[in-house]
DRENNUTI-53472 format. One record per residue: x, y, z of N, C-alpha, C in turn; residue in three letters. Coordinates in pm, whole numbers, plus 32768, in hexadecimal, padded with zeros to 4 digits. Layout:
N
XYZXYZXYZALA ...
# end
This chain:
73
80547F8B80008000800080008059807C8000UNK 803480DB7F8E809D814D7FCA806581B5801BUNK 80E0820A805E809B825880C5801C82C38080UNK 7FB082F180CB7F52833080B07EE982EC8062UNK 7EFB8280803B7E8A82147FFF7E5F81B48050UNK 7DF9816B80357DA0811780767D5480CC7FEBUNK 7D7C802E80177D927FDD7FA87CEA7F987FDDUNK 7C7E7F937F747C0D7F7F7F647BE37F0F7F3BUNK 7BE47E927F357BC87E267EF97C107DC17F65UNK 7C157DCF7FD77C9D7D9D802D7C7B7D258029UNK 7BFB7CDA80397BDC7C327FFE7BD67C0B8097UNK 7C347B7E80B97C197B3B812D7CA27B278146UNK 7CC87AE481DB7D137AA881E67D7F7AED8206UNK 7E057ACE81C17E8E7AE381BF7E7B7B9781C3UNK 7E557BDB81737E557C7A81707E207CB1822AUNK 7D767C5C82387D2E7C9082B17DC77C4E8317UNK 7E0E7C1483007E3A7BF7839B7ED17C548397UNK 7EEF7C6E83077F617CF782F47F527D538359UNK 7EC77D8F832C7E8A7E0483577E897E06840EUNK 7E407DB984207E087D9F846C7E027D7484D9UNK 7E9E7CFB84BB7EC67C9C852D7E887C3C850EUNK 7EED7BBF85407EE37B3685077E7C7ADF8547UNK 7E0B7B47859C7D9E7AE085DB7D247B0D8560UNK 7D3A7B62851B7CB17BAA84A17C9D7B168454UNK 7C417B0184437BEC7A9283C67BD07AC98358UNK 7B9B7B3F83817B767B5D82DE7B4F7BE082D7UNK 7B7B7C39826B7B347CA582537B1F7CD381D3UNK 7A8F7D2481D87A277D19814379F27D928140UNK 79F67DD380D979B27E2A80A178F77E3780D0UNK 78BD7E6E811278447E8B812E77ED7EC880B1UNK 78137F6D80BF77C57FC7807E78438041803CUNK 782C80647FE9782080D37F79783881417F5FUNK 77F281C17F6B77A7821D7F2E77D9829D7F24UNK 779682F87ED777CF83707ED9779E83CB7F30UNK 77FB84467F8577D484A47FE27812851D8000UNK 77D285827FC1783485F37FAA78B6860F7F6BUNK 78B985C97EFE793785EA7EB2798F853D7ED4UNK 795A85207F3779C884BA7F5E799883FE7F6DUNK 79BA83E37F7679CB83357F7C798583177FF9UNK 791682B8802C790A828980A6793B81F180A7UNK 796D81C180F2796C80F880C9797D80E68169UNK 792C8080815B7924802A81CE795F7F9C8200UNK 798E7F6B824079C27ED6825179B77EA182A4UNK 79C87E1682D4799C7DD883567A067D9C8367UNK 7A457D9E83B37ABD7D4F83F97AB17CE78452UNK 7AAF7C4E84577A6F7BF884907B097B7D84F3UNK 7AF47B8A85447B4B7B6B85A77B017AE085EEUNK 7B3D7A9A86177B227A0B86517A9B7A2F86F2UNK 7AA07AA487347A2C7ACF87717A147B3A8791UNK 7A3B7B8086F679D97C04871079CC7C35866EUNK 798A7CBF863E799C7CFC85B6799C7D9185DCUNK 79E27DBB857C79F97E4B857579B67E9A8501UNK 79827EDE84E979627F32848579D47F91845EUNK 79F37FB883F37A80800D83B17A0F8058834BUNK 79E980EB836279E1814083067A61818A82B7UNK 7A6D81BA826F7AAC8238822A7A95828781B5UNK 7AAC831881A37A7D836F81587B02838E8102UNK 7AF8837E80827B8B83A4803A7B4E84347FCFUNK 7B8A84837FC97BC285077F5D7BB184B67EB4UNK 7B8D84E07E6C7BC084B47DD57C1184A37D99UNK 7C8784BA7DE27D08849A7DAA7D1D842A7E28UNK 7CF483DE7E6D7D2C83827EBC7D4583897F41UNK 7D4884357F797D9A841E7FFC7D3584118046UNK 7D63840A80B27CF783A881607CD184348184UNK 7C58844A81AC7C1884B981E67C1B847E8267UNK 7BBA842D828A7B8383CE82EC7B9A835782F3UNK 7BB6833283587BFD828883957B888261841CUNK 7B0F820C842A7B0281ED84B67ADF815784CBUNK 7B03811585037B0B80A285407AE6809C85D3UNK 7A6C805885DF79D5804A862A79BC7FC8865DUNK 79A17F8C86BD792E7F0B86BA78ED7F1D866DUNK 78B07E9E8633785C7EA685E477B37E868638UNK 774B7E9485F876E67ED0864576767E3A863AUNK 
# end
C-alpha cells in the first residue's frame, strides 16, 4: 500500500490479518457510495470473538480524509 492510499478490494485472509493482526479472519467490503465530493466504504473486520466495523471517506484523488474503526453493532 503506498503511503496516503487505502487499498479497496482487500478480499480475506492473508491481507485482513496484515492489517489487522494475525487473529483477523476476514475482511470485506460492506457498502459504497458517494458523499460530498468524496468516497464512503464500509468494511467488517471479523475476528475469532468479536467484529469491527471500518468506515472511511477518501478525496478524488485517493487521499484518507477519514479512518474509524468501531465495534460493530
Amino acid at each position: 500500500m503506498a503511503p496516503g492510499r487505502l487499498a479497496c478490494g482487500f478480499g480475506t485472509g492473508a491481507t485482513a490479518r496484515w492489517l489487522f493482526g494475525k487473529d483477523a479472519l476476514s475482511l470485506r467490503q460492506t457498502d459504497t457510495e458517494q458523499r460530498g465530493g468524496m468516497t464512503f466504504r464500509e468494511f467488517e473486520i471479523v475476528y475469532p470473538n468479536r467484529r469491527l466495523d471500518l468506515t472511511t471517506y477518501t478525496y478524488p484523488d485517493g487521499k484518507l480524509e477519514q479512518y474509524l474503526v468501531a465495534p460493530a453493532n
